[in-house]
N, C-alpha and C positions, 0 to 999 in steps of 0.2 A: 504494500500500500504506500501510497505518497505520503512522504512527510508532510504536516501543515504548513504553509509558510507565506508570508505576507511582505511585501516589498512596495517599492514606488514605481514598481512593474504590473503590479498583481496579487493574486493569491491564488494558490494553488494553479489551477488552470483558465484563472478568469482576468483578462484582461477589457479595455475601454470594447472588444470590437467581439464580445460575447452576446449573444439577444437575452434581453430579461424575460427570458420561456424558462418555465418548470426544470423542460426538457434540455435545454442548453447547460442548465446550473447542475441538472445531475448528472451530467458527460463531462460538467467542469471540476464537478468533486467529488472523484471517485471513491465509494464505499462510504458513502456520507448520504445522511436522509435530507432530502431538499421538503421544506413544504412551507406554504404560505405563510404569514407570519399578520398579526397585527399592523397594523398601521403605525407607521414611524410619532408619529406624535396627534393629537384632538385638535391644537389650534390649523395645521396645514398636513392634515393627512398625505402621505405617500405609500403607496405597498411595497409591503417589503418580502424576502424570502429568508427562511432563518435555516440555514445550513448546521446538521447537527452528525455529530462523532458517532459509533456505533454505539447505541446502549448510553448515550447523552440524555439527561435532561435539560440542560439549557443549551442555548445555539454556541457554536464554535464561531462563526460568522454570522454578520447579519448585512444582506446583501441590496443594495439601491439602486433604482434606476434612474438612467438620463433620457427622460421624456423627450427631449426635443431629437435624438436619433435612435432610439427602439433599444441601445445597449445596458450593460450596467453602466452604473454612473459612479458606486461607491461603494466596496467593499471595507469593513469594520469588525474588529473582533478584540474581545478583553480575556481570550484565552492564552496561559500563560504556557501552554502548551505547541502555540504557534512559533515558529520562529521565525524573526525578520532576519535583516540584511547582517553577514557577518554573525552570525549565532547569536543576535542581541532577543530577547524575551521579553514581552510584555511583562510589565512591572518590574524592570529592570535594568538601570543603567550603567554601562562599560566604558568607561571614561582611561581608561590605558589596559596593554595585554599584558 
């Protein structure tokens, strides 16, 4: 299985030029449960998709769209499980090796 991993590239398999389909986001994250998710917030609702780990109860990602060309728009995640760029981890910062 794919490592998690989130960059100013992407995550995992999802970059600006993925369609915000079901079916897109579960080819984008394989062995991950894709399914719809609440509404980003009451004041300006947006839909969202909450990507979750095997056997997760809370989303690993929670994924956005950019309306104005059909793709995602913004992928997010407070999994400490993900790794970014350079083996750096949510909630935690690497300031020398």
């Amino acid at each position: 299985a794919q490592a998690p991993t989130i960059s100013n590239t992407g995550a995992m398999g999802v970059s600006g030029t993925v369609p915000f389909t079901l079916g897109a986001l579960e080819a984008a994250f394989p062995g991950h449960r894709v399914v719809a998710g609440p509404p980003s917030s009451e004041k300006d609702p947006v839909p969202i998709f909450e990507v979750y780990a095997p056997g997760a109860d809370t989303p690993r990602f929670v994924v956005e769209p950019d309306w104005s060309r059909g793709f995602v728009g913004r992928v997010r995640t407070s999994d400490p499980s993900v790794e970014g760029p350079n083996g750096i981890s949510i909630g935690t910062s690497r300031y020398s090796e």
